[in-house]
N, C-alpha and C positions, 0 to 999 in steps of 0.2 A: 616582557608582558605589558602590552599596552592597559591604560588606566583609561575608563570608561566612565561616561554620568551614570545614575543608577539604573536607568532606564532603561539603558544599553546593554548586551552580552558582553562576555572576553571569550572566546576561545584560542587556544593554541594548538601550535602547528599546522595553522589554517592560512591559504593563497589569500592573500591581500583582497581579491574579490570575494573570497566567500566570506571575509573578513566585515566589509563594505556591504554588502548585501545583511549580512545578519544585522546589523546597525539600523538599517533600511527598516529589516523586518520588522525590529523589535519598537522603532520610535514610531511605526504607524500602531503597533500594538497600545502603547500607551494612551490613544487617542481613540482606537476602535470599540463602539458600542459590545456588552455582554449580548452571546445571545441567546435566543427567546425559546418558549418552552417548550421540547419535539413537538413536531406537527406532521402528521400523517398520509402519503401518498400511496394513491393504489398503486403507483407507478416506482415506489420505492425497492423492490428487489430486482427490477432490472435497470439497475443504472451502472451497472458493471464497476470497473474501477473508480468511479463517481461516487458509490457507493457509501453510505453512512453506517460507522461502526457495530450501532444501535440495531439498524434496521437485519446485521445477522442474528445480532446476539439484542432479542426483544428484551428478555428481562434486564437490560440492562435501564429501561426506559423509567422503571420504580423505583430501582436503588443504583445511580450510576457508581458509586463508590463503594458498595457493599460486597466482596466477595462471593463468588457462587461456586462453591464447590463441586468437580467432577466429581461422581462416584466412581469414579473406573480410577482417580489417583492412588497410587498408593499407597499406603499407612501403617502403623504399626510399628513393625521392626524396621522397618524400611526407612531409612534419615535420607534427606536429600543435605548433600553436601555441596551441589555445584547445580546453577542455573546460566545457559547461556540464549538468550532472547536476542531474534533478529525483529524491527520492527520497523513498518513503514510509519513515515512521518501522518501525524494526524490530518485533519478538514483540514484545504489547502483552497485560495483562490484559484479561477482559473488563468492559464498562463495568458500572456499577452496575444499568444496566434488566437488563440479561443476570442477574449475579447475583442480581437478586430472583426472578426465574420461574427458576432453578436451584431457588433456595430452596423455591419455591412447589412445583417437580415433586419435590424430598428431600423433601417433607412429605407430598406423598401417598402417598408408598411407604413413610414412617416408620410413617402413620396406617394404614396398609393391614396393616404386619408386626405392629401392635398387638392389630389384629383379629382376625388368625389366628394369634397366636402366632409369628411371625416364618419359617414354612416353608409349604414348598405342601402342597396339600392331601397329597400321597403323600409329605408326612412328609420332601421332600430338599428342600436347602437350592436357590432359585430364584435367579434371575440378578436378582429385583424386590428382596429380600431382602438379597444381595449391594450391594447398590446403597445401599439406605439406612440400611447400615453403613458403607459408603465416606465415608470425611474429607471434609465441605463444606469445604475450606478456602480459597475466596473472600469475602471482606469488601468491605463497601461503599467503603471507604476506596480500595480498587485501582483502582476505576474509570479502566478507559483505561489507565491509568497502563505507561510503558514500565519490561519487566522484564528481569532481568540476562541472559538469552539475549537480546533485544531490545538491550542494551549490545555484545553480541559479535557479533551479525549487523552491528551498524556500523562497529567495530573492524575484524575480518577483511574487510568491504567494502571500508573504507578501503586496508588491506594489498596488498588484490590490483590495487584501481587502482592506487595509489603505484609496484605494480612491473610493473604494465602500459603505465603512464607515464610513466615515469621522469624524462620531459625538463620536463613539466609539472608533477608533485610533487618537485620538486626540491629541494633545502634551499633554495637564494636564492630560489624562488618562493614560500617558507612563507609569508612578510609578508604575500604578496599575493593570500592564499586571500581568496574572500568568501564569505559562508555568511549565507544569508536560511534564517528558520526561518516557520511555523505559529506561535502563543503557543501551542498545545497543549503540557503537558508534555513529554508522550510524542515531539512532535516536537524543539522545545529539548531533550530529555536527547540525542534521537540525536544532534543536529548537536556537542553535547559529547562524546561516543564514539566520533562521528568523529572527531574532534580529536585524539583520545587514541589512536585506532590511528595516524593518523599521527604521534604524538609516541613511538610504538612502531619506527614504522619508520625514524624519521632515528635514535633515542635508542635502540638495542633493550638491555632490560635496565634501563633508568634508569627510573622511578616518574615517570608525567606533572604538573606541575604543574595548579594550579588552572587550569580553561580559558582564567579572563579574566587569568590572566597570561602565556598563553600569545602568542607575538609576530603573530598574524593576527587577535589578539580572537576574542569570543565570537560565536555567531550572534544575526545583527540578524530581530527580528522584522519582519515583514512581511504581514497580513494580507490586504489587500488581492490579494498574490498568491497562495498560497499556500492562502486561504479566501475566494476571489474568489465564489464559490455564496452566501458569507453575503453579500454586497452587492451582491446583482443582485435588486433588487423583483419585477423578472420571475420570476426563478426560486423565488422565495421564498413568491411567489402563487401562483402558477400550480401548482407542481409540492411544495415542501417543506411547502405549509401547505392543499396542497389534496387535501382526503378523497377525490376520486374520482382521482387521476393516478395511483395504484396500481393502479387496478382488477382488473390483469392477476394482481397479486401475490395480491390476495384473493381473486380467484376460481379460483388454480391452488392454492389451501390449502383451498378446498370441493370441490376436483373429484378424480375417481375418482383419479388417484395418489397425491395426499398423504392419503384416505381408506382406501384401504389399509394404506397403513404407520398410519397411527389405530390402528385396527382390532389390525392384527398387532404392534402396541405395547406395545398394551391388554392383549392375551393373555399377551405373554410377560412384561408385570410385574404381572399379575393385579389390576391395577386399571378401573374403570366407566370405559368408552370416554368417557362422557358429562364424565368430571373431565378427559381431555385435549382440549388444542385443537394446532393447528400450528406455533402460537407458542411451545408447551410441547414440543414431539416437537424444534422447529429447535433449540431450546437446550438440550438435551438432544445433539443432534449434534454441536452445538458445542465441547461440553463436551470429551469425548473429543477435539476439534482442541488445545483449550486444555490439557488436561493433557499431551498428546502435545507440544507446542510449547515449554511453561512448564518443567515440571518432567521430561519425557521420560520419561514413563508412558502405560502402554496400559492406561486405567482399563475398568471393569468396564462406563463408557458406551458404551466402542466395542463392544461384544459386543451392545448389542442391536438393532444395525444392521446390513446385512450390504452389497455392492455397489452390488443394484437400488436399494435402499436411499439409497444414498449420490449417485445419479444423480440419483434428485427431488431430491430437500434441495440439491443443487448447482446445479440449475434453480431454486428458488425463491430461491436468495441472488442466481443470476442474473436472473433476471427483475427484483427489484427493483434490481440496481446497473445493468439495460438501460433502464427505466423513468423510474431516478431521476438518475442519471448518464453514463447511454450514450446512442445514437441514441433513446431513447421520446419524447424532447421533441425540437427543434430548440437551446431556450434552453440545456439540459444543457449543452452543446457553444460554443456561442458566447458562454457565460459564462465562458468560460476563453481571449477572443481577446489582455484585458490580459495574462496571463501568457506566451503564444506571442510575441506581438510584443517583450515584453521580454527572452526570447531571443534574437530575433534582434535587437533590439539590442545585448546583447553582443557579435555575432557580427562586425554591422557597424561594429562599435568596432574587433574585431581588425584585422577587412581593413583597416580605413584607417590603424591605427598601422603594420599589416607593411609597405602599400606605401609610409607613409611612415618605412619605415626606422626606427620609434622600436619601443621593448620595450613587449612588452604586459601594459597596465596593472592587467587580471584574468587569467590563464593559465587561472585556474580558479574556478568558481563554482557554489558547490553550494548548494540549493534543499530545506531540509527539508518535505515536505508529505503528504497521507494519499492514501488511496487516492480518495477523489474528489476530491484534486486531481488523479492523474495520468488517471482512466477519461476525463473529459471532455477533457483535450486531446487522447490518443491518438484520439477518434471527431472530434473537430473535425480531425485529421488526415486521417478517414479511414481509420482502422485497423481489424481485426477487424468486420469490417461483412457481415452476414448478407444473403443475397439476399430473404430476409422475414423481418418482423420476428418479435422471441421475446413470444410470446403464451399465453395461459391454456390455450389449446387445441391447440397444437401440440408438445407435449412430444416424442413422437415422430421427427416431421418434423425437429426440432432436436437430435439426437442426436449430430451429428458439426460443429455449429455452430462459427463463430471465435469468439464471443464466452464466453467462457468465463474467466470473473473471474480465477477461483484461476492459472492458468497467463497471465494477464495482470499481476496486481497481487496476488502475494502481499506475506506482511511482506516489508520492510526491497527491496522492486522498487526499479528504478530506471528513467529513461529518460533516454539522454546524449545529445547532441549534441557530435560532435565536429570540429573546423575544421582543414582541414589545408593548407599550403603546399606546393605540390610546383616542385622546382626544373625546370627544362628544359623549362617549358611551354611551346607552342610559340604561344598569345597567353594576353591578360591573364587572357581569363574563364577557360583551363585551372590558372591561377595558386591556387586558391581551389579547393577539395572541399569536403566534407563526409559523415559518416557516422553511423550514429544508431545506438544500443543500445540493446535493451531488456533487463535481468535480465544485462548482462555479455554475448549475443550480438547478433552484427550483425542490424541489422531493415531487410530489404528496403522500398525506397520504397515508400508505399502507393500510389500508381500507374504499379510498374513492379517486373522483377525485381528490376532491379539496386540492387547494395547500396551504390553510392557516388553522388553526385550535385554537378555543377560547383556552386559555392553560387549563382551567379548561376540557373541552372537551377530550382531548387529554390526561391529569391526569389519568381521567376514563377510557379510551377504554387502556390504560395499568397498569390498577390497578392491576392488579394480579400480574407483575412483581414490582411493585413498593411498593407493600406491602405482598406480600407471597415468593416471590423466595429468600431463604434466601441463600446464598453461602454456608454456614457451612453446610447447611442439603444438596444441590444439589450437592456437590460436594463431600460429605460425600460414601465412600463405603458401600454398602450390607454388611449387617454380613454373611448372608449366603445362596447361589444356584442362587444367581443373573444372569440374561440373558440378554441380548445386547438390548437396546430397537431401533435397525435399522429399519426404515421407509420404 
């Protein structure tokens, strides 16, 4: 075990660079301003995976640390004995590709206000102008990198399960938290902040120690599940290194609605339609999500978008996280059966220690991972699944769509799995529930209303993945003439 300043993380069984990078993270953390108090965008529910935790879940805006109870949970006879939480990392900066075509689009508006003297032609100060006086202040160095809002989306996380919990985060269950991370920084920082709200809620007032001296350890990297997409061949061919499995993306960035907004871009930062592309207009939308998130400012980027606006640019992040990570492939989905079934191995660990009377041996097991680890299991479930698919040509048609990122997997989402014992069951398989959350609410089965399911019930209607979807074969290449299996 490496010995760190205090400043720093430890984790173990983490690649030297994830190692390096957490270091990174955590010394710019010591130096990064708090930040400032929500502030509110019309343009705040279509920022897709950009998204602010808050902006799903409103009442979180009054009391970020206060639990809010679902009424559809459970209660009663019903003891939850076992929680297992997958969770994307919280507010994260944007990575360094983001920040260079930031850079790229402040330059032409720099280059632009040189030309004219820095005002519009009728002599008043423009919103393009405005713009490329506005503070660049993203560096390459942030890339990704989890930021101190990103630390308190997983603190206050932590808070609100602990007291939604109670029986499960309990001091004597501390020891026997477990917490699998991503090596991404930004995920290793979250699963340490969680740590640290919980070290909030048994200690409130006391200064958490260093994580890996804390009595449940640090989180265990685990890549395999967590970034099961990076070692699936299949999906890596097929779909991550293959130029045409986007098609949908590129050709709804040529076609008449992201061509408009070009256009009505152009105009209103008085630069040649011809210097912007879509690539340039998205990060430019972005922007505004990232300073609204980061530092709780409504920068001068949100002003030059307006609703309609915000509705394409929400289709185009979706279309590529439908493409790349949702139903557009079949392999998206059945790249993530390792990580399903190793849920429910937890689960089937509980049942068999409850009914043999012994304590169980994880109460709790938390999962740090990103947004495309949770989009491909929630569609390998079944969830949010459109009657046709999202395509370059149906913008319209798809207006009122389930799949819609931002309200699926903003920062710092979650998806729990919770196991519950109810006493007075009147046989064995009523002995055993189970109930699933998504962002803190109860999530109806995806093939049914209802929001609670016998575990044995639930076992069977995904027998197939839980006992046929093998990785090695799904993820295994064609030997030969293989064809795209798109939807």
């Amino acid at each position: 075990m490496i010995r760190a300043p205090r400043c720093f993380l430890r984790i173990s069984v983490a690649p030297a660079a994830a190692l390096a990078a957490a270091l990174l993270s955590s010394l710019a953390r010591c130096s990064f301003l708090e930040p400032r108090d929500p502030v509110d965008s019309s343009l705040s529910p279509y920022f897709g995976t950009k998204t602010r935790y808050e902006d799903v879940n409103p009442g979180l805006l009054s009391g970020p640390e206060a639990p809010w109870r679902d009424p559809e949970l459970l209660e009663g006879t019903c003891t939850p004995v076992q929680l297992v939480a997958l969770i994307r990392h919280g507010t994260r900066y944007p990575t360094a590709k983001q920040i260079r075509k930031l850079r790229q689009l402040h330059g032409l508006l720099q280059a632009r206000g040189s030309r004219d003297g820095g005002g519009s032609s009728t002599g008043s100060r423009d919103l393009g102008a405005a713009l490329a006086d506005w503070p660049l202040w993203y560096a390459d160095w942030m890339d990704g990198q989890l930021v101190e809002k990103g630390r308190q989306d997983m603190r206050q996380l932590a808070l609100r399960l602990a007291s939604l919990f109670p029986a499960l985060f309990s001091r004597e269950n501390y020891g026997r938290l477990r917490l699998i991370t991503s090596s991404k920084h930004r995920c290793v920082d979250s699963g340490a902040a969680f740590l640290q709200g919980l070290w909030q809620h048994y200690h409130p007032g006391l200064p958490p120690p260093d994580v890996a001296d804390m009595e449940c350890g640090p989180p265990r990297v685990n890549d395999k599940l967590m970034r099961f997409f990076d070692h699936c061949e299949k999906f890596l061919t097929e779909v991550e290194k293959n130029a045409t499995a986007l098609y949908h993306v590129e050709a709804f960035k040529t076609g008449p609605e992201m061509q408009n907004i070009l256009k009505k871009v152009a105009a209103t930062l008085q630069v040649p339609v011809n210097d912007l592309n879509a690539d340039l207009i998205q990060v430019a939308f972005f922007t505004c999500s990232f300073d609204l998130a980061i530092k709780g400012v409504k920068s001068p980027w949100c002003d030059v978008f307006d609703i309609d606006d915000a509705k394409v640019l929400e289709y185009l992040n979706d279309l590529k996280q439908y493409w790349k990570r949702g139903y557009g492939y079949t392999i998206n989905s059945r790249s993530s059966c390792t990580l399903f079934q190793d849920i429910f191995q937890h689960l089937d660990k509980a049942v068999e220690q409850k009914q043999r009377s012994q304590p169980i041996s994880s109460p709790v097991i938390l999962q740090f991972g990103h947004a495309e680890t949770l989009l491909p299991l929630l569609s390998l479930m079944g969830y949010f699944k459109d009657k046709e698919p999202l395509t370059a040509y149906n913008y319209k048609e798809q207006m009122h769509r389930k799949f819609r990122s931002g309200h699926i997997v903003p920062y710092a989402s979650n998806l729990i799995f919770v196991l519950y014992h109810c006493e007075n069951a009147k046989t064995p398989k009523e002995q055993f529930r189970v109930q699933m959350l998504l962002n803190e609410k109860v999530l109806p089965l995806a093939y049914s209303p209802e929001t609670v399911s016998f575990y044995e019930d639930l076992k069977n209607h995904y027998k197939d993945i839980l006992q046929s979807c093998q990785t090695s074969e799904e993820c295994e290449l064609a030997k030969a003439n293989s064809t795209s299996d798109e939807l």
